[in-house]
DRENDO-1510 file (C-alpha; in Angstrom, 1 decimal, always signed):
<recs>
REC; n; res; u; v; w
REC; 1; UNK; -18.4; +22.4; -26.8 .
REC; 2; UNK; -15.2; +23.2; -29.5 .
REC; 3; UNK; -17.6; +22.3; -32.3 .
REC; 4; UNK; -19.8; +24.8; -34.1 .
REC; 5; UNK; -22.5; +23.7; -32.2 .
REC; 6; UNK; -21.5; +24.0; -29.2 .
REC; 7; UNK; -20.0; +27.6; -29.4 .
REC; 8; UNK; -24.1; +28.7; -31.5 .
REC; 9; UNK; -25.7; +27.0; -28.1 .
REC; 10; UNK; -23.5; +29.0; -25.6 .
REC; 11; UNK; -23.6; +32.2; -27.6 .
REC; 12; UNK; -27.6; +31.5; -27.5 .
REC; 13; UNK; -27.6; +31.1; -24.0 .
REC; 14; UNK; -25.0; +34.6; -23.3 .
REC; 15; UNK; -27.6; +36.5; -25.8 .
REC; 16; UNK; -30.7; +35.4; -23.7 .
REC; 17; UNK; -28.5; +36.4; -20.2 .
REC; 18; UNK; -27.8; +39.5; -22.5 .
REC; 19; UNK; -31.5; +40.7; -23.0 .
REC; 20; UNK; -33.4; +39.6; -19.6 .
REC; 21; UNK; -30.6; +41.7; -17.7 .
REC; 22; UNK; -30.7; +44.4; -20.4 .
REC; 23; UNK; -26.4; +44.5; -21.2 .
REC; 24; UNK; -26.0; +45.8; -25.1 .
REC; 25; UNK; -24.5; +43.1; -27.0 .
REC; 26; UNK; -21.6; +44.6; -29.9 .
REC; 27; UNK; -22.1; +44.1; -33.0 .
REC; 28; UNK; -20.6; +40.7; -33.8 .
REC; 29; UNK; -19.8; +41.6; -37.3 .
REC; 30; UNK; -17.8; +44.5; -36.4 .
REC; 31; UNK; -13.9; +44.5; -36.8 .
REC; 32; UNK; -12.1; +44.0; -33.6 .
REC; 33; UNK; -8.9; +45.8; -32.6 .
REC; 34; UNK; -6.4; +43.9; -30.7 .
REC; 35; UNK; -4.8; +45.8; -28.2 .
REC; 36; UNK; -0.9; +46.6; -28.1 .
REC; 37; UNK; +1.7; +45.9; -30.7 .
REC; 38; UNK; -0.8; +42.5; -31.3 .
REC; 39; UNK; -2.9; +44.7; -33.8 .
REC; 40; UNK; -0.5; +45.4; -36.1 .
REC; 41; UNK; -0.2; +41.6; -36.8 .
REC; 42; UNK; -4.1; +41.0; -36.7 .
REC; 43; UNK; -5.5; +39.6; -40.1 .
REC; 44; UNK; -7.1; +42.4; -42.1 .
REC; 45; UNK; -11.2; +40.5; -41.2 .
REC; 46; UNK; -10.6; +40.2; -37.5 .
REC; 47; UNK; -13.9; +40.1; -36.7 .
REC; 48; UNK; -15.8; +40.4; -32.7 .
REC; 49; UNK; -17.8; +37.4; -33.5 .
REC; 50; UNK; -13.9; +35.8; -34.3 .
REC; 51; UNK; -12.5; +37.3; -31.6 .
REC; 52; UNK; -15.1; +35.8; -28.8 .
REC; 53; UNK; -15.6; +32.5; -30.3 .
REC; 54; UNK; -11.4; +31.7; -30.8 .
REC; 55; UNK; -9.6; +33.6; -28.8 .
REC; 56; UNK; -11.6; +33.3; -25.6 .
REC; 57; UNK; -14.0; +30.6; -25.6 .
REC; 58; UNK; -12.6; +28.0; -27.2 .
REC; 59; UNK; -9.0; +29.2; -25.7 .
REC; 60; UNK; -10.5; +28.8; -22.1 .
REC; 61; UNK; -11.8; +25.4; -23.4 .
REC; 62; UNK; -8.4; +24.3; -24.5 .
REC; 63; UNK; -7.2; +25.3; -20.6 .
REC; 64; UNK; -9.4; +23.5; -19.4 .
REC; 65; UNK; -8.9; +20.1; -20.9 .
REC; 66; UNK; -4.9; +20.4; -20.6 .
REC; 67; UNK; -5.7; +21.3; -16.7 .
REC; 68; UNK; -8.2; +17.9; -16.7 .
REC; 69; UNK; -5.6; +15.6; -18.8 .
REC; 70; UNK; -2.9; +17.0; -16.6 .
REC; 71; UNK; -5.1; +16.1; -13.2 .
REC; 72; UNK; -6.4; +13.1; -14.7 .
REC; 73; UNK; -3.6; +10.9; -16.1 .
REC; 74; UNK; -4.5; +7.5; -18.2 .
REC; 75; UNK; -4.3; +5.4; -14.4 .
REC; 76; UNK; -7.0; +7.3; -13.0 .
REC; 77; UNK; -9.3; +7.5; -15.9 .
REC; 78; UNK; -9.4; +3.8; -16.5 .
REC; 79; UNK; -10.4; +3.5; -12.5 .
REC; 80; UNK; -13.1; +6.0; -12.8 .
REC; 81; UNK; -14.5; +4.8; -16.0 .
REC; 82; UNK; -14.4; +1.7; -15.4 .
REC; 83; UNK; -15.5; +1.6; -11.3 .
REC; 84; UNK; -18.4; +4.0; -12.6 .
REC; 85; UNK; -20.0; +1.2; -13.9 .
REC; 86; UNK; -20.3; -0.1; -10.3 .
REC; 87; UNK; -22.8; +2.9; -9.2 .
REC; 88; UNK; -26.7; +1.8; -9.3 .
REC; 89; UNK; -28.3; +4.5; -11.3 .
REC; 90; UNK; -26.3; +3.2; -14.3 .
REC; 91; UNK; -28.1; +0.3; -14.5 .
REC; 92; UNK; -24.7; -1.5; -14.8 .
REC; 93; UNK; -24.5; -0.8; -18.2 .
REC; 94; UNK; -21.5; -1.9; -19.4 .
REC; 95; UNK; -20.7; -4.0; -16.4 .
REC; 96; UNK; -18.2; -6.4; -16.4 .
REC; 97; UNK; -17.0; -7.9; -12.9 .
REC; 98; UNK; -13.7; -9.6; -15.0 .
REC; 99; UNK; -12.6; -5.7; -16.5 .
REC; 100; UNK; -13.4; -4.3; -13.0 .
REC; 101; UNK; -10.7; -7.4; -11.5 .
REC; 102; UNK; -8.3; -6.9; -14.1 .
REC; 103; UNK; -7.6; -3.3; -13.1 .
REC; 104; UNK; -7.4; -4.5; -9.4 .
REC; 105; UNK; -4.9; -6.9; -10.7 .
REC; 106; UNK; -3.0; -4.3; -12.5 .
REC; 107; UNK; -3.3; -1.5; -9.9 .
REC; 108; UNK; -3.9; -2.6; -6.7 .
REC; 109; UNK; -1.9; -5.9; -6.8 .
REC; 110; UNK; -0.9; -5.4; -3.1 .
REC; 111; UNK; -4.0; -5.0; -1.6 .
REC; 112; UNK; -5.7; -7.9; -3.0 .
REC; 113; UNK; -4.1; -11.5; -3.2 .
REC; 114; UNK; -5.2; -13.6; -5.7 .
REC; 115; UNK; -7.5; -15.5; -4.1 .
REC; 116; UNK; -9.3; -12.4; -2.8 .
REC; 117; UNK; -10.0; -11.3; -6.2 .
REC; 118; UNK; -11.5; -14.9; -7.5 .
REC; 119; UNK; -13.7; -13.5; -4.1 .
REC; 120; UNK; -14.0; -10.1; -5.7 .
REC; 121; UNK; -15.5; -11.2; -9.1 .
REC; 122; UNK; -18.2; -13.1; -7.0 .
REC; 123; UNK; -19.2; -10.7; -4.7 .
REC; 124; UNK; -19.2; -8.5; -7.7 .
REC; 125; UNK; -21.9; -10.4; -9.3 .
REC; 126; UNK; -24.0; -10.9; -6.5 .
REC; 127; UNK; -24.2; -7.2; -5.4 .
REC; 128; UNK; -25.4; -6.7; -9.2 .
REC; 129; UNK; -28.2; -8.8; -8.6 .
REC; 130; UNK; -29.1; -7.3; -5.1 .
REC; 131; UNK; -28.8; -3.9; -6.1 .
REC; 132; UNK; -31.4; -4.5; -8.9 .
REC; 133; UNK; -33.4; -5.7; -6.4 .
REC; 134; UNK; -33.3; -2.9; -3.9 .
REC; 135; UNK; -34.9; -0.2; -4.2 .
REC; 136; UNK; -32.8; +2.3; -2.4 .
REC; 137; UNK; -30.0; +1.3; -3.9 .
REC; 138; UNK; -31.6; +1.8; -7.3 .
REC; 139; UNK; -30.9; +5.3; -6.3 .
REC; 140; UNK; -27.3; +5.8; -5.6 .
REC; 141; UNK; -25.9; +8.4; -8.2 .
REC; 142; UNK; -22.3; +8.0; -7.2 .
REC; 143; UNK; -19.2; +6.0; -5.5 .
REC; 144; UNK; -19.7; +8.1; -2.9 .
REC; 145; UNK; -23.4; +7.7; -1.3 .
REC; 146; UNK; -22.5; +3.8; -2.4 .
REC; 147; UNK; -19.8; +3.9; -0.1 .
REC; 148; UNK; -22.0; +5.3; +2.7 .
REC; 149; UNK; -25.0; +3.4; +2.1 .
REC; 150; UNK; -23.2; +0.1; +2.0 .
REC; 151; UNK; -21.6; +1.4; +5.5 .
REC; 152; UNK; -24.8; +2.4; +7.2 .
REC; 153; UNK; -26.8; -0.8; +5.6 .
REC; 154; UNK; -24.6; -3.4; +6.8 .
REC; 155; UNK; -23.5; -4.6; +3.7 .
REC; 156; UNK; -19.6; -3.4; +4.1 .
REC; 157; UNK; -19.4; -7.2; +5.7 .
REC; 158; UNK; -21.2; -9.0; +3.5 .
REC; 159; UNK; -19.1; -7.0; +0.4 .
REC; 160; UNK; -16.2; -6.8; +2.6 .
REC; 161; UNK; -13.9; -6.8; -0.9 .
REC; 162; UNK; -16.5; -4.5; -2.7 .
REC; 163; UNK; -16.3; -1.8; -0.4 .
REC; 164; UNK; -12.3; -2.1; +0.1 .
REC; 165; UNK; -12.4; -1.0; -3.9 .
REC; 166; UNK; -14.5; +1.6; -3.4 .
REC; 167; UNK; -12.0; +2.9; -1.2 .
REC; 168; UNK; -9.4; +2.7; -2.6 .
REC; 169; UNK; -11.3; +4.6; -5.9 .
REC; 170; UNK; -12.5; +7.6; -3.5 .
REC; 171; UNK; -8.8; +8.1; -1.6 .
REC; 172; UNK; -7.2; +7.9; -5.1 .
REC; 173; UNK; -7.5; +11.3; -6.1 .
REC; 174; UNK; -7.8; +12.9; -2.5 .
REC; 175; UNK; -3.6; +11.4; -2.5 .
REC; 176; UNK; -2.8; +13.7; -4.9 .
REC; 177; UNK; -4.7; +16.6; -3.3 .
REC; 178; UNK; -2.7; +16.0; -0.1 .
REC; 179; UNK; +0.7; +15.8; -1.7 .
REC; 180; UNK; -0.1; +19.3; -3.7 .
REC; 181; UNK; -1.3; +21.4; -0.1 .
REC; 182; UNK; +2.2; +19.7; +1.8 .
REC; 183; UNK; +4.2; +21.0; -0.8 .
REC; 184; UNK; +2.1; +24.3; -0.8 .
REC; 185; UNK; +2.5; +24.6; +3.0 .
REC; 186; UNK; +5.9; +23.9; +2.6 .
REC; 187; UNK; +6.4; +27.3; +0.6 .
REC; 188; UNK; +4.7; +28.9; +3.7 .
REC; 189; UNK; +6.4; +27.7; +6.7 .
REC; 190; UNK; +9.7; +27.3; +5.9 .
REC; 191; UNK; +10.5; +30.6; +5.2 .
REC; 192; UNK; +13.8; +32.8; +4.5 .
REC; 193; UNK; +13.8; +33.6; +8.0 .
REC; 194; UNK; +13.4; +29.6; +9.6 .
REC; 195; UNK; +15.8; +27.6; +6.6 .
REC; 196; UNK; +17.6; +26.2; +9.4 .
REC; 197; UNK; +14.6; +24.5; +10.9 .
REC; 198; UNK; +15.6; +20.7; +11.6 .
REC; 199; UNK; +13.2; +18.0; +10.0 .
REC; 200; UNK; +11.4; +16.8; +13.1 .
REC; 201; UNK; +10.1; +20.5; +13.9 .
REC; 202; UNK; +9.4; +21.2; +10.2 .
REC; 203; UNK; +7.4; +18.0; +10.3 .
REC; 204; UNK; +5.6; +18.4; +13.3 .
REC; 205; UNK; +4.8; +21.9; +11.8 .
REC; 206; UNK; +3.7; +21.1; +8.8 .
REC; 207; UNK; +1.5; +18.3; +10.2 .
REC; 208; UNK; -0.2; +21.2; +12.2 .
REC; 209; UNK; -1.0; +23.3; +9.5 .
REC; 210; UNK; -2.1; +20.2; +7.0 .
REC; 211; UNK; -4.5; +19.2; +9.3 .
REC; 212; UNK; -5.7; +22.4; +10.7 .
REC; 213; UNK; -9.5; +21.4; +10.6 .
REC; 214; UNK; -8.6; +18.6; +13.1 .
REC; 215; UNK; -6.3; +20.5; +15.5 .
REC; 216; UNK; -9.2; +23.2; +15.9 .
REC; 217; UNK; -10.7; +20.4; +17.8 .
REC; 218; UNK; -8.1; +20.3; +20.6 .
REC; 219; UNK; -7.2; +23.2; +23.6 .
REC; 220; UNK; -4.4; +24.2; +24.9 .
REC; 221; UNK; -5.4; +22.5; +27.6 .
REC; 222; UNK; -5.4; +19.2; +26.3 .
REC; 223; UNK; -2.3; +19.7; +24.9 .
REC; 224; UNK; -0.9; +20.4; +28.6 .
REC; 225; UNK; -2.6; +17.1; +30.1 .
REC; 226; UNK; -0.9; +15.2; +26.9 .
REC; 227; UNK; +2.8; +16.9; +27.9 .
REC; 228; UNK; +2.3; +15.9; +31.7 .
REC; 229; UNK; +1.0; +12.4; +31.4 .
REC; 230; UNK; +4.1; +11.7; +29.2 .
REC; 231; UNK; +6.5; +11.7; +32.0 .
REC; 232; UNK; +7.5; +13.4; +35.2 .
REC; 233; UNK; +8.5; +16.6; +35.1 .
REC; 234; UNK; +10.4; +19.0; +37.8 .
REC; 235; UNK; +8.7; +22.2; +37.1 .
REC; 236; UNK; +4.7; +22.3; +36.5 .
REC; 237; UNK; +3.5; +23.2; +32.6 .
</recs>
């Protein structure tokens, strides 16, 4: 999308946007001024057209791919790129059961012992050669839905090793989600006012807040029957 081409096919799109919606689109040609002290530095043909096409569009694009290869360091992207191969509607291309155990080698060497992945290469193979074959499965578009179908079909058991990878792929970046909202809730909780919070209670309090959409699910009142089944008690919750 930095290319030439790709700026001429998004500008073609904006004008289209542009006329159906009836917004007047500036004369491209036209010399911009930069706002503040910036337009005194400002080449002498600082065009709109220059303007749009540099300093916001391919600027936003450049933000974006340092956010990605930020997000996305060389581990990860040699899991995904290489476990994408596993997902159906590929057609395998590029599918190679001993690059998929190398990697499980390199990065998961204490989930798997060796003779488990000798086990993974096989099972590899033959869920190739059944997932050709099914026609369902011809369908699955990504690591997900294989997850679930594999799950809901039965054939978790048969691929017991298959679909351990797959989980390990689909919790790898949800990890580094987690890690990002405890430090986040960190900033909220343990305020000013609470720094001499001790580390059980910040814990427990954090855990609470982390995991909010599961704690919705509990009452007060389940809480209370937790508390008195615990132990005996000399004055009534």
């Amino acid at each position: 999308m930095r290319s030439d081409d790709g700026w001429e096919a998004f500008f073609d799109r904006v004008v289209e946007f542009c006329v159906n919606h009836f917004i007047d689109i500036p004369g491209l040609g036209e010399t911009y001024i930069m706002r503040g002290g910036r337009a005194r530095r400002q080449p002498d043909r600082f065009t709109k057209e220059h303007y749009f096409r540099v300093e916001v569009f391919r600027a936003t694009l450049d933000t974006q791919l340092h956010e990605l290869e930020f997000r996305f360091n060389d581990k990860v992207l040699d899991l995904l790129t290489t476990s994408a191969t596993l997902i159906p509607k590929n057609k395998f291309r590029s599918f190679k059961a001993d690059d998929i155990c190398e990697l499980v080698k390199k990065y998961y060497p204490t989930d798997f012992t060796q003779q488990e992945i000798y086990g993974l290469e096989q099972q590899l193979k033959h869920f190739v050669v059944d997932a050709s074959n099914d026609k369902e499965l011809k369908n699955v578009s990504t690591l997900t839905n294989l997850c679930r179908y594999l799950f809901e079909t039965g054939r978790h058991s048969i691929y017991n090793l298959v679909d351990r990878l797959l989980r390990l792929l689909l919790t790898l970046l949800v990890s580094t989600t987690s890690a990002e909202r405890e430090f986040s809730t960190l900033k909220i909780i343990k305020t000013r006012l609470r720094n001499t919070m001790e580390d059980d209670y910040l814990a427990n309090s954090l855990l609470v807040n982390i995991e909010s959409e599961i704690v919705e699910k509990y009452s007060y009142e389940d809480v209370l029957v937790h508390f008195k089944g615990v132990k005996k008690r000399r004055a009534g919750l």
